[in-house]
N, C-alpha and C positions, 0 to 999 in steps of 0.2 A: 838520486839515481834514476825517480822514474821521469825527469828532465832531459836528463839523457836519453834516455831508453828512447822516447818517445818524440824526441827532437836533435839528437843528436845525428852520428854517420849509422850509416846500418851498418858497417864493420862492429862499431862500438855496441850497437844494441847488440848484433847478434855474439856479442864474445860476451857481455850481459847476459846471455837468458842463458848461453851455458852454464855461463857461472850458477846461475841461479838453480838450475835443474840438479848439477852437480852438487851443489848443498843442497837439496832438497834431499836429494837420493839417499847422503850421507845421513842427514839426519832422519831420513825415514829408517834409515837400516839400521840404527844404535835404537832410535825408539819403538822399532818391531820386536814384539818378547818372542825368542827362543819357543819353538812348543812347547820341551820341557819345563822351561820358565813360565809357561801359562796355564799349564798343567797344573805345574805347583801352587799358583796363584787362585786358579779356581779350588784346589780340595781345601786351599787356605779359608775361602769365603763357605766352603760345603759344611768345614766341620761348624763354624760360625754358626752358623744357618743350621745345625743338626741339634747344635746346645741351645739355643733360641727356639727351635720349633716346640709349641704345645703339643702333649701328644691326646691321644684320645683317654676319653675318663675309661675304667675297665665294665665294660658290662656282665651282670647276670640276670638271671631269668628266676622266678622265684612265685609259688603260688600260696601263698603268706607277705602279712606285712609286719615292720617290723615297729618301734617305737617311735615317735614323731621326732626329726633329729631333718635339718637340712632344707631341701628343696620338693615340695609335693608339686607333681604336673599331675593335674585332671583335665584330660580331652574330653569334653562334653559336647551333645550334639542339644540336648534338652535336660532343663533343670532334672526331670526323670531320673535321667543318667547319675543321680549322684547318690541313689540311692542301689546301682551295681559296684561305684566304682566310690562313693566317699561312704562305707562303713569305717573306713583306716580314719576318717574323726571323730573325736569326740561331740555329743551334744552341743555343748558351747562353739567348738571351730562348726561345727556344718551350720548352728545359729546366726554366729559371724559371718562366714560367708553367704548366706544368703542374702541379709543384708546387702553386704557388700553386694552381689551381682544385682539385687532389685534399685540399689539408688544409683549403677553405675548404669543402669538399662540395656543390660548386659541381653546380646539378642542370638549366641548361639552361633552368629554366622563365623564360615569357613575360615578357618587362622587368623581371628578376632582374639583379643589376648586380656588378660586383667591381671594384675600381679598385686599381690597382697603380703603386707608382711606383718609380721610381730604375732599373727595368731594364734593361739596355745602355745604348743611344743616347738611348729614349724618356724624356721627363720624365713620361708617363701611359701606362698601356693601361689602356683602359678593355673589359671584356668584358660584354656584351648579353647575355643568354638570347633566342632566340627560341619556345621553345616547340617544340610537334609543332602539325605542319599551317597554319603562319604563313598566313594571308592580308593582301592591304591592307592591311585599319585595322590587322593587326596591327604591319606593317610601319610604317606612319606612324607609330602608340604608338611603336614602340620608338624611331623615331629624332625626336620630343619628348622620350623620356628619355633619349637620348644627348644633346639641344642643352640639356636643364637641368642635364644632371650636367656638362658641360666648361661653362657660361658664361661663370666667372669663370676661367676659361683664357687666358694675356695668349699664348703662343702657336698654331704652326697646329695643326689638326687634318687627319688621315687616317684617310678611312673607308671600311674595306676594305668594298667589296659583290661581290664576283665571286662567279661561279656564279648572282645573282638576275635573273630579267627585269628588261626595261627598267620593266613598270609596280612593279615593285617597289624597284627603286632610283626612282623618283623619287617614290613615297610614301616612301622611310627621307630626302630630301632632305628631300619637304616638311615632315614630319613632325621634322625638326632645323631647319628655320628659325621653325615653330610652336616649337617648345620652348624658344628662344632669346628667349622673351619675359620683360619683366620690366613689374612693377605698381609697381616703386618710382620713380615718375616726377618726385617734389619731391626726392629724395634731392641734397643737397647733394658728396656722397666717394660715393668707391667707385663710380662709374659711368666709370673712366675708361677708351674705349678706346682710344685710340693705339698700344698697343703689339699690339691682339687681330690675332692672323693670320688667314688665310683655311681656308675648307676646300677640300679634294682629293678627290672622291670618286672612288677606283677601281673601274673596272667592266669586265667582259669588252669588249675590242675592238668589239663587234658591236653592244653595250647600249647602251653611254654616249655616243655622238652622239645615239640615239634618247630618251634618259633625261632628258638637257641640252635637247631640245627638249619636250618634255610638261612639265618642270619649269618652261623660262619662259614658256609659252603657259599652262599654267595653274595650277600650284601656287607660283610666287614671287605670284601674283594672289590665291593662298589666305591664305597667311603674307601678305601685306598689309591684305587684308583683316579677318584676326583680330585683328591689331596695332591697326587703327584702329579696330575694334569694342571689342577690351578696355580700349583707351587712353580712350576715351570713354562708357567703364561705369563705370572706376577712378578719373575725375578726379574732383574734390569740387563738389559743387554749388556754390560761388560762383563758380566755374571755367565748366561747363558747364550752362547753363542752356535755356531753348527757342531766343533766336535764336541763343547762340553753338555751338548743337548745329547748326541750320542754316548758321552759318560752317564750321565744320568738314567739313559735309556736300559741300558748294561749294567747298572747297580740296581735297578727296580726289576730287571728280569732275571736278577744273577740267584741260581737254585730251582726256577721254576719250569716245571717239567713240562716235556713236550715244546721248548722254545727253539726255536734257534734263528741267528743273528745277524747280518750281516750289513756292512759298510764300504759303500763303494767313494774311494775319495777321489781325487782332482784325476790322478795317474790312469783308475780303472774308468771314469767319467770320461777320459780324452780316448782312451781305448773303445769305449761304447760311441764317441763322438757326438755326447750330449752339449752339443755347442750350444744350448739354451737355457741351465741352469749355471751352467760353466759361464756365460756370458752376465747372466745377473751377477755371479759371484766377482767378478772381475777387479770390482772398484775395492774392494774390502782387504786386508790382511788377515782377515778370517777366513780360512777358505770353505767351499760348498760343501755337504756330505748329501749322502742320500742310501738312509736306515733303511734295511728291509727286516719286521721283526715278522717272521712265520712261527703260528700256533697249530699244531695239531692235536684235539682231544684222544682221550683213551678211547678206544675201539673205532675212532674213525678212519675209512677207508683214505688212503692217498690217493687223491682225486684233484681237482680245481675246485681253487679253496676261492672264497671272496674277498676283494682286495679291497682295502679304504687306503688311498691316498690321501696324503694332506699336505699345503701349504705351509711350510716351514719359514717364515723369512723374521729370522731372529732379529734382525731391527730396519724398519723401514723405512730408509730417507726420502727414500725418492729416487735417489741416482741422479745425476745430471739434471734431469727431471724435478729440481727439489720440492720437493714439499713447505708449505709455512712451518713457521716455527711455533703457532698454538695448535695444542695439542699432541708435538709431534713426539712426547714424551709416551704417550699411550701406543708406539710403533714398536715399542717392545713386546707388544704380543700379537705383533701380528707373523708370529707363532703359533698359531692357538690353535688351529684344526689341525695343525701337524702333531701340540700336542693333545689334540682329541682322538683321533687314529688311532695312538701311542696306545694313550691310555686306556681307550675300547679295547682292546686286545689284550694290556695285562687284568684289566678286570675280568676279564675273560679266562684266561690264562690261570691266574690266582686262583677261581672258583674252579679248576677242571672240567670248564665246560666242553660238550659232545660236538666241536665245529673244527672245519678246517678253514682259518682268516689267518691273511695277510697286511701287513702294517706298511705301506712306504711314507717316507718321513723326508719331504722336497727340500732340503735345509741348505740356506742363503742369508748372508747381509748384502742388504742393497745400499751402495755407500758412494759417493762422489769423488772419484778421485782420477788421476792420468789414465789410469787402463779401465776405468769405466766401458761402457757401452755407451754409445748416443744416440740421440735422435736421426736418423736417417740411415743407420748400420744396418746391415743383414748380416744375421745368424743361421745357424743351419740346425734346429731338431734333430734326435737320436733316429728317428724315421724317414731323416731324408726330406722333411718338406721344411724350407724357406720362409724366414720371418723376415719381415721388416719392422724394422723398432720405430713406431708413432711417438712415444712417450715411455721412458723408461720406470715412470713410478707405473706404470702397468706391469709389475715384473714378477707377480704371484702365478699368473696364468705361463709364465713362461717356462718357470720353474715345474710347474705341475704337467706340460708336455709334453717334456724328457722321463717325468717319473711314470704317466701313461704309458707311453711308450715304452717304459720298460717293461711295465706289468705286461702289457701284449705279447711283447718276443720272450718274455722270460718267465714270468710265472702262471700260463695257463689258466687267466680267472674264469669264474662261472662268472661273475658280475663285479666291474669294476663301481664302486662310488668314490668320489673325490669332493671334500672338503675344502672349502677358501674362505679367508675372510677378504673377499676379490674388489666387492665394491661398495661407494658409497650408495648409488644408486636406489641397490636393494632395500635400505632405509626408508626412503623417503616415496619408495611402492607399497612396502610392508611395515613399517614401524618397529614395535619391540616384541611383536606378539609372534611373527611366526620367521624364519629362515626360509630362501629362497629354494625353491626345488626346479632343476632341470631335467629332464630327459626324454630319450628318443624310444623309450621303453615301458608301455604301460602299468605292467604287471609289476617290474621295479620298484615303480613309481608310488603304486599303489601299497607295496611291501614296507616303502619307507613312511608314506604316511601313517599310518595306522600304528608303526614304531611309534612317532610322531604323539598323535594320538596318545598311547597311553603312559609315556615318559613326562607328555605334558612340555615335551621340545618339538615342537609342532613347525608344521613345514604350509606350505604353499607351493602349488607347484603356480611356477611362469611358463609361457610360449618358449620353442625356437624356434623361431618364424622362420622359411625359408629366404625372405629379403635381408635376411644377417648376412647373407653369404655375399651381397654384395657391398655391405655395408665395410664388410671385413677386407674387399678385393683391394689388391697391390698394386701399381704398374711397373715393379720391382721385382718384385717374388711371390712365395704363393700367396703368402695371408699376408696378414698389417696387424700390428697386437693391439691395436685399437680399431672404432669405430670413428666415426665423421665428431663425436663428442656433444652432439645434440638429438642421437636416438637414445634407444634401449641398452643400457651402459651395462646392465646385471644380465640380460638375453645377450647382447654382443660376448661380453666377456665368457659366458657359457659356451654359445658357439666355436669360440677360439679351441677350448679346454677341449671338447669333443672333437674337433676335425683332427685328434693326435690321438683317439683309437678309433678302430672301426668301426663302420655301423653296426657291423654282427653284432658283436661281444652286446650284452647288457649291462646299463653305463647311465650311471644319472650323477648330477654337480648339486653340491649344497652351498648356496654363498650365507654364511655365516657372519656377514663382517657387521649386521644390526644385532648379535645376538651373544656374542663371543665374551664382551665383556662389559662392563654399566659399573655404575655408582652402585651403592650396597640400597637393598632392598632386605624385605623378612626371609629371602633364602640365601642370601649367600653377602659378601663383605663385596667391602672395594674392588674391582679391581676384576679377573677372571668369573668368568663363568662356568669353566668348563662343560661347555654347550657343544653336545655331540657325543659324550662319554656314554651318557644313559640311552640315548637315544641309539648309538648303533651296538651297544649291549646287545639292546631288546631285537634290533632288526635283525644281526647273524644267528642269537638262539633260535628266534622266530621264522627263519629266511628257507621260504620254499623255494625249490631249482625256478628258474625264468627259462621261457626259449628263446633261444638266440632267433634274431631279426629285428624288423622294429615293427612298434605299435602304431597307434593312434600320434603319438607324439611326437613319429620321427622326422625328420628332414633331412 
């Protein structure tokens, strides 16, 4: 046939490609599921995924120990320390472990580990370094790498903390039910818990009633929240798509007070004439949504609330634009600030906390097909300014300047931030250590680092230069969603994101895409990070008003 097509009459070719488009259509339209039928299809893969999920061991707080049985954790900063925190052994076990730490040269330092077994009573001691001069995050680290290094522990744990303040034992809490997470969520074996015991955590008489209450008011809210942010970074795109992201969004908000929800799909999208999330969405039979989850605490005034935007693009081909094929398996999360947003706010939510934040959730497949977008199209933003498409694997930022847009006309922000995992760029300025920070607003700026700062999801801020502006120019329309491809890839892509709200409003971009997600390390498994969760936790409780205009930063 492609003989013909291609050397035959053009009559013949072109009664050829009919045909061929006409079964294409046909067999597009038996092999597109029903929504009902996808519907079905996901709660088929949820309950799956609900029976397979570990869940958290049960905690309590306890200022007594009890018999040696299980797994002992001692966080020690100096052998010192084992004389607050190991009376729970006998003569012989603290003999034995000494040993132990002296032949292993064992030096204390920060989330340094030694695991010992068969000692007296204990099936484990596990011994922590704490470092010199612990704070917090360091305290939550260490107790993430105590809840990854016992997981697959089928009995209890006992975790000595005495001598630590209350906010310190209930970051070594939080920071052991964050570590307790796992990314292998199809895993057929080896997830069984039945037989996993609870943990004990011992704490000075005076601590641990106060410790038990800060842990459940807001750090078992933290460790939930992480869980549902990573669980829905990690699942695979056939899995989690736009609406089953907003399923999911709706089942983890469903009872909690002060929410409320809302989804604007393809119908209300064409009515707002977001023809730039609408235009990513195109190529896909998934169609686009775009989540607004609004939180209002008890006794807070209705005011303008702070909005976090995020990047949704549940699988990221490329578009037209395609991407290789290595690695292009890890573009199922590039999702991941959309669900970091998410989940800043029911962590938020969950604990009751005293803020007014808003959630939008920019959610797209970028996908190759007839009704795609291409290279050289103009689109038109919710705001009336004119895209040209350079490259459609640039299609986060486009997504994200419909959902600004909307924040401005419709929800009032005191300060807009917006989430992406945008580019490679910011990798290879920053590495693994801090996430990109933009904006045209000091005092912002300043608010989110020092989030940054003590989440230990630490930021950088970059320029925006004002020669973006030309880097960005059209001879088409307004902007171009790329740059010339041999400047400033992570500053260009910022610029885009900001020319779709105002200068006024206060407004900074976080490019997440170094930081989102990695191989497993001592805090977290395969796969997700959920980077962003903690970090704008801390910034909305923390977040004093900014004035509107701009700073030192603006352009």
């Amino acid at each position: 046939m492609k003989e013909r097509i291609f050397c035959g009459a053009i009559t013949m070719r072109n009664e050829c490609l009919k045909a061929f488009a006409a079964c294409a259509a046909f067999a597009a339209m038996i092999a597109a599921p029903a929504d009902a039928d996808a519907q079905r299809r996901d709660r088929g893969q949820v309950n799956f995924l609900e029976a397979a999920r570990q869940e958290l061991r049960p905690v309590t707080f306890a200022s007594e120990f009890g018999v040696a049985s299980g797994v002992l954790v001692l966080p020690l900063s100096a052998m010192s320390d084992l004389d607050v925190r190991g009376a729970i052994l006998s003569s012989d076990e603290r003999a034995a472990l000494l040993r132990a730490l002296d032949a292993a040269e064992f030096d204390y330092g920060a989330s340094q580990t030694l695991s010992l077994r068969g000692i007296g009573g204990w099936d484990r001691i596990l011994v922590i370094g704490l470092g010199d001069d612990a704070n917090l995050l360091r305290y939550q680290t260490v107790g993430a790498v105590a809840g990854r290094a016992v997981i697959s522990e089928e009995g209890s744990i006992t975790f000595m903390a005495q001598g630590f303040s209350a906010e310190a034992v209930t970051e070594l809490t939080t920071g052991l039910g964050i570590g307790e997470y796992r990314s292998d969520l199809y895993r057929t074996s080896g997830r069984e818990a039945a037989s996993r015991g609870g943990i004990v955590v011992v704490a000075d008489a005076d601590v641990g009633a106060e410790a038990q209450t800060h842990y459940y008011l807001r750090g078992r809210a933290l460790i939930d929240a992480m869980a549902w942010t990573r669980d829905i970074s990690n699942e695979p795109a056939n899995i989690i798509y736009p609406e089953s992201f907003v399923r999911r969004a709706r089942d983890a908000f469903a009872g909690v007070r002060g929410v409320s929800i809302q989804v604007l799909d393809v119908s209300a999208m064409e009515r707002l004439r977001m023809g730039s999330i609408l235009g990513v969405g195109r190529g896909s039979e998934r169609p686009p949504r775009m989540l607004i989850v609004r939180y209002r605490g008890p006794g807070v005034p209705d005011g303008a609330p702070i909005v976090l935007a995020g990047k949704g693009i549940t699988f990221d081909s490329g578009g037209i634009s395609i991407k290789g094929a290595e690695n292009m398996g890890d573009m199922k999360m590039d999702m991941s600030a959309a669900a970091s947003v998410t989940g800043a706010v029911l962590a938020l939510a969950r604990a009751r906390a005293a803020v007014n934040v808003v959630a939008v959730a920019a959610l797209a497949e970028n996908m190759p097909d007839g009704g795609s977008i291409r290279p050289g199209d103009v689109i038109t933003a919710m705001n009336g300014k004119t895209i040209e498409v350079i490259n459609t694997d640039a299609e986060g930022r486009l997504v994200l300047a419909d959902a600004l847009s909307y924040a401005e006309r419709h929800l009032n922000p005191s300060v807009v931030v917006d989430l992406a995992t945008l580019t490679g760029a910011v990798r290879g300025a920053l590495g693994d250590e801090y996430a990109g920070l933009f904006s045209r607003h000091d005092a912002l700026a300043d608010q989110l680092q020092a989030a940054g700062e003590v989440t230990g999801e630490r930021l950088w801020r970059l320029p925006l230069h004002a020669s973006y502006a030309e880097d960005m120019r059209s001879n088409i329309a307004d902007i171009r969603n790329t740059g010339s491809g041999t400047g400033a890839g992570a500053g260009t892509g910022a610029y885009f994101i900001g020319e779709f709200i105002s200068r006024e409003i206060p407004w900074a971009h976080l490019d997440i895409a170094n930081m989102a997600y990695s191989s497993a390390n001592d805090w977290k498994p395969d796969g997700s990070a959920g980077y962003g969760v903690r970090l704008l936790e801390r910034f909305v409780r923390d977040f004093q008003p900014v004035p509107r205009g701009l700073g030192e930063g603006g352009n």
